[in-house]
C-alpha positions in Angstrom: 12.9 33.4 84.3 10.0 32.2 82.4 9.7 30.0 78.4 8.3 28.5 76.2 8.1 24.7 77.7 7.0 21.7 75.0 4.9 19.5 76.9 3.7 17.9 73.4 3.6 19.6 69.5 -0.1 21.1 70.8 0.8 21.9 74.5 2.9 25.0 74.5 3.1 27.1 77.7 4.8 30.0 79.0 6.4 28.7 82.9 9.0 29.4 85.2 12.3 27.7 84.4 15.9 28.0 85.9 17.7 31.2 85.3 20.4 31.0 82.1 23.3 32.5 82.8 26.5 33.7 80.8 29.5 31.1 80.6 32.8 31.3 79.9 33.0 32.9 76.6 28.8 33.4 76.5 26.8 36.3 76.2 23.4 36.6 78.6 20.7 38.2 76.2 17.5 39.6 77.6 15.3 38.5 74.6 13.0 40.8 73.0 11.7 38.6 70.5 12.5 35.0 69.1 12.0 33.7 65.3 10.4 31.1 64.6 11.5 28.2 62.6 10.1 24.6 61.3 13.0 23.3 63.3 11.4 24.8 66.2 7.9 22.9 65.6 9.5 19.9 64.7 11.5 19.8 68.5 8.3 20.4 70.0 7.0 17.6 68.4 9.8 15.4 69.7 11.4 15.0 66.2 14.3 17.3 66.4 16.0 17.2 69.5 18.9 19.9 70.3 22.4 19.1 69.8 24.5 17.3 72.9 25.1 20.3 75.3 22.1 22.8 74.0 19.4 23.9 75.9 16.3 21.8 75.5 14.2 24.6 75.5 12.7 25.8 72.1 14.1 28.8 69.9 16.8 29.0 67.5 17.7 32.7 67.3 16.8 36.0 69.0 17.4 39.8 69.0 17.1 41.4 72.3 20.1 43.7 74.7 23.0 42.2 76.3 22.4 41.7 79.9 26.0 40.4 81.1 28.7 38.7 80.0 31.0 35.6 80.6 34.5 35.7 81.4 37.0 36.1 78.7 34.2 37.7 76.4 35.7 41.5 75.0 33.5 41.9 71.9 30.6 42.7 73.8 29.3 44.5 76.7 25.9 44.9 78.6 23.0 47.5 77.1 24.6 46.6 73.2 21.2 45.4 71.2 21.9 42.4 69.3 20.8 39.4 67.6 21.7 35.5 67.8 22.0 32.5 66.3 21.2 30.0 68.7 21.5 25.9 69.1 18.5 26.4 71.6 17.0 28.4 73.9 15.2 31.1 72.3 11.9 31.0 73.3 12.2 32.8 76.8 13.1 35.7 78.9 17.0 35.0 78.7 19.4 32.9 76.8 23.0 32.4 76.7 24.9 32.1 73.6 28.6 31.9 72.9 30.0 35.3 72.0 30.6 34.3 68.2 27.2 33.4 67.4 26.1 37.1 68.8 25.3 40.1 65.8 24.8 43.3 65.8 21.7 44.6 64.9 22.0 45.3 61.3 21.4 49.5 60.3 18.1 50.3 59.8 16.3 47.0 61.0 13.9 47.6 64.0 14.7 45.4 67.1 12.2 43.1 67.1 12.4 42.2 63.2 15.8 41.5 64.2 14.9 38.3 65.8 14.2 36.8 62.1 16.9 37.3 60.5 20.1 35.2 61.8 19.0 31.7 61.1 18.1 32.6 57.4 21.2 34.7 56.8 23.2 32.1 57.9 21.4 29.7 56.3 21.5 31.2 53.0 24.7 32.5 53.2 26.9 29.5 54.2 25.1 27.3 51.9 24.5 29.8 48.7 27.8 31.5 48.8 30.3 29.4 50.9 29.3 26.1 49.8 28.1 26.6 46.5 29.5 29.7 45.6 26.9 31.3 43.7 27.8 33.5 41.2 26.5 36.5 38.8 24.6 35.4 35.9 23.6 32.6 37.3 19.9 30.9 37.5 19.2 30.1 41.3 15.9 27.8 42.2 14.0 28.1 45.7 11.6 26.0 46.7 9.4 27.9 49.1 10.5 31.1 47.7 7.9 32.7 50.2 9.1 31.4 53.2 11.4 32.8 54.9 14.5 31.2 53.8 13.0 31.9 50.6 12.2 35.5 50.9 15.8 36.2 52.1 17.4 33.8 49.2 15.7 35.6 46.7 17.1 39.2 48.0 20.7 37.8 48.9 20.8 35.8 44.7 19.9 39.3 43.4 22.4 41.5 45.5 25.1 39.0 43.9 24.0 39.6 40.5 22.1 36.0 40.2 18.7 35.3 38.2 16.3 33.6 40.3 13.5 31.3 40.2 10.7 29.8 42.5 8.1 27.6 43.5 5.2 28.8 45.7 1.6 27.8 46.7 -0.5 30.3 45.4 -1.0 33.5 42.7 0.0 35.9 45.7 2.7 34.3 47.1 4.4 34.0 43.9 3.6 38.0 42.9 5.5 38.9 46.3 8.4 36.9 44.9 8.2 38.5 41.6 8.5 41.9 44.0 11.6 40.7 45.6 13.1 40.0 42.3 12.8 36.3 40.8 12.2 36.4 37.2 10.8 32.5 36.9 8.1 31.8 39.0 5.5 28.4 39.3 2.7 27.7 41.5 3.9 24.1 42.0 0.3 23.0 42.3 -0.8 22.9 38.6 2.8 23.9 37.0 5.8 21.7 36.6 9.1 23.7 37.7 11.3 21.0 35.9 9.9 22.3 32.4 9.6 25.7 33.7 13.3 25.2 34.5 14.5 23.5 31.2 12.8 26.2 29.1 15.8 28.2 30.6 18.3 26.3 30.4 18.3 24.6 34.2 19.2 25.9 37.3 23.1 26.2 38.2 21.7 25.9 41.5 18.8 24.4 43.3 18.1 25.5 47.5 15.5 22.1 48.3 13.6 22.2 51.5 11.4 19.4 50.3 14.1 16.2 50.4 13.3 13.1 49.2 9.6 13.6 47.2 11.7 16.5 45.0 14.8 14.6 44.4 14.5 13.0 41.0 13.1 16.1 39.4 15.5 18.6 41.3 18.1 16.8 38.9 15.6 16.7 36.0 15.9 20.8 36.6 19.5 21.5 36.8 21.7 22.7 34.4 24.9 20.7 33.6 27.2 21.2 36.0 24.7 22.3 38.2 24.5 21.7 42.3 21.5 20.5 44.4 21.9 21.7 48.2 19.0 19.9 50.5 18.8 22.2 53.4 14.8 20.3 54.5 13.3 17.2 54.2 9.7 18.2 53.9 8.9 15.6 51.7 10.6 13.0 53.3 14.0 11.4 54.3 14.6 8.7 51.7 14.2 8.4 47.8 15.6 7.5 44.7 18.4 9.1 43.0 19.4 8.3 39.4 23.0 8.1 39.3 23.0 7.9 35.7 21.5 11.6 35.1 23.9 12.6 37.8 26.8 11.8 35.4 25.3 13.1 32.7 24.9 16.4 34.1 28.3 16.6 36.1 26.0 17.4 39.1 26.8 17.5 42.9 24.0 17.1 45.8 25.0 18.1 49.1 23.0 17.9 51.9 24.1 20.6 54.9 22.6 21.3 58.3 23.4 24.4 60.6 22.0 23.9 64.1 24.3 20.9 64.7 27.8 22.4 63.1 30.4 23.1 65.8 30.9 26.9 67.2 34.1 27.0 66.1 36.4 26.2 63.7 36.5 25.4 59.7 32.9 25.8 58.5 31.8 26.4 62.4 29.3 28.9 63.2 31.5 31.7 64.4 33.2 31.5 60.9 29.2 31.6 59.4 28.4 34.9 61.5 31.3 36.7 60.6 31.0 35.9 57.1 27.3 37.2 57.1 28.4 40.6 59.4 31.1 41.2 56.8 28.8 40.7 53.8 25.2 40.6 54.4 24.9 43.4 56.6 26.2 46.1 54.7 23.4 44.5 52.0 20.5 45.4 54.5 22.2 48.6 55.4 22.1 49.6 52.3 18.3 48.9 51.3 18.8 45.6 48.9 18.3 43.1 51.6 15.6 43.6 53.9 13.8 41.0 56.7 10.6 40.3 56.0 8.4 39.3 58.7 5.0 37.8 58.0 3.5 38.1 61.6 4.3 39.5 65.5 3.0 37.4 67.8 3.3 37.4 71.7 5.4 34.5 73.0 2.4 33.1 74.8 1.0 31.5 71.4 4.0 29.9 70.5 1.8 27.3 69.9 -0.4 29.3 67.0 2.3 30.3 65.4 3.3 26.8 65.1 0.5 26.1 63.5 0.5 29.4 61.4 3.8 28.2 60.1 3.2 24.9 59.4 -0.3 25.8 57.6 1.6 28.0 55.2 -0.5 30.6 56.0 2.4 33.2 56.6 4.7 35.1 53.9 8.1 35.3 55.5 9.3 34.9 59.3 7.1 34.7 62.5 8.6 36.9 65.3 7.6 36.0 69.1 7.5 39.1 71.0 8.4 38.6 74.8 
């Protein structure tokens, strides 16, 4: 078969690579398209590597149609079309994936747009809902509410009955967020979200992609009681954290990763997917949740849409078509 093979962060080609092939317990996908993900640039760069046992080829999720199964797998069967959540592997003609991280394709989503949605419904989902159990009425705060993560937050916060708010980069990003349904909404190059947020009373939640450079105002901006979840490190791996205003406010800050979590078991990623089957997917089926994909690109310029991501020129998910 042939992928996507990193020979350095600007040196992405499409070659021949040994077959995948289902396991015990896999599924074999023939990939139709694979989403693309800073997690993804960041391994190409050699600053990500895959978890013990992953493929070390690029890609962290997929749609695309069964092609065979392992032994002991019931749930599926060749020709189904599907989607993935992967721990690697995505960007080629094949990958196998253990049978609990495999999704239908939700109604009314077209095959290829498919590709970006698992890694930001399960994203969103296990960290808005199952770890900090977001709830109606409350204020929600994205940073990067265009990106993909972002996009899809805002749409899964308002589906729950949640007011949201967001930072951006620019008048039109922000005016597609106001489209999708957040109410508060700052162009974090000349406004300050922390006032932005006090005005309203602070944020019950904050979703951070930025880390370390946001820290100390993401607790300026919640509400007491509130809850900082770091999902990114964007702006960096280590800062300072005021433990007094922590106190004050009652606050948690958790810090959760997906690639890495087991496939099974409490909090695993089979628990993730059907958590997100059972409740996200009757959201996009019925028209309040829908992907939104920025860009098709052919899987031979991985590499540009690298760059596309990491430029922030894009609204929403890159899709690599193979």
């Amino acid at each position: 078969m042939r992928a996507i093979v990193a020979e350095s962060s600007d040196q992405l080609s499409w070659q021949d690579v040994p077959d995948a092939s289902a396991g015990a317990g896999e599924v074999l996908i023939k990939v139709a398209a694979a989403g693309v993900n800073r997690a993804d640039v960041l391994q190409a760069a050699g600053k990500y590597p895959p978890p013990p046992g992953a493929s070390d080829i690029i890609g962290m999720e997929v749609s695309g149609v069964v092609a065979e199964t392992g032994s002991g797998v019931t749930d599926w069967s060749a020709g189904q079309r599907v989607c993935a959540l992967l721990a690697g592997g995505g960007y080629a003609e094949y990958v196998a994936v253990p049978a609990g991280q495999v999704l239908p394709i939700p109604e009314g989503v077209d095959l290829i747009d498919a590709a970006g949605l698992p890694e930001v419904a399960c994203t969103v989902w296990s960290n808005l809902v199952l770890t900090a159990h977001l709830g109606k009425g409350q204020l929600l705060l994205v940073h990067g509410g265009a990106s993909g993560i972002g996009t899809h937050a805002i749409q899964v916060a308002r589906a729950l009955g949640a007011r949201v708010a967001v930072t951006a980069g620019s008048a039109e990003k922000l005016e597609f967020c106001r489209e999708l349904g957040a109410e508060i909404t700052v162009n974090y190059r000349d406004e300050d979200f922390v006032a932005r947020l006090q005005e309203s009373g602070g944020a019950d939640l904050i979703l951070d992609i930025m880390g370390a450079a946001y820290l100390d105002r993401n607790i300026d901006a919640l509400a007491t009681d509130g809850q900082l979840v770091i999902i990114g490190m964007q702006g960096g791996i280590k800062g300072e954290l005021n433990i007094g205003k922590l106190l004050a406010k009652r606050a948690r800050v958790i810090g959760t990763t997906l690639r890495a979590r087991p496939v099974t078991g409490p909090n695993g990623k089979t628990e993730i997917v059907r958590a997100v089957i059972g409740s996200v997917w009757p959201m996009i089926a019925e028209g309040r949740v829908r992907p939104i994909i920025g860009a098709r690109m052919p899987i031979q310029q991985a590499g540009e849409a690298h760059q596309r991501l990491t430029s922030s020129k894009v609204t929403g998910k890159i899709v690599l078509t193979v």
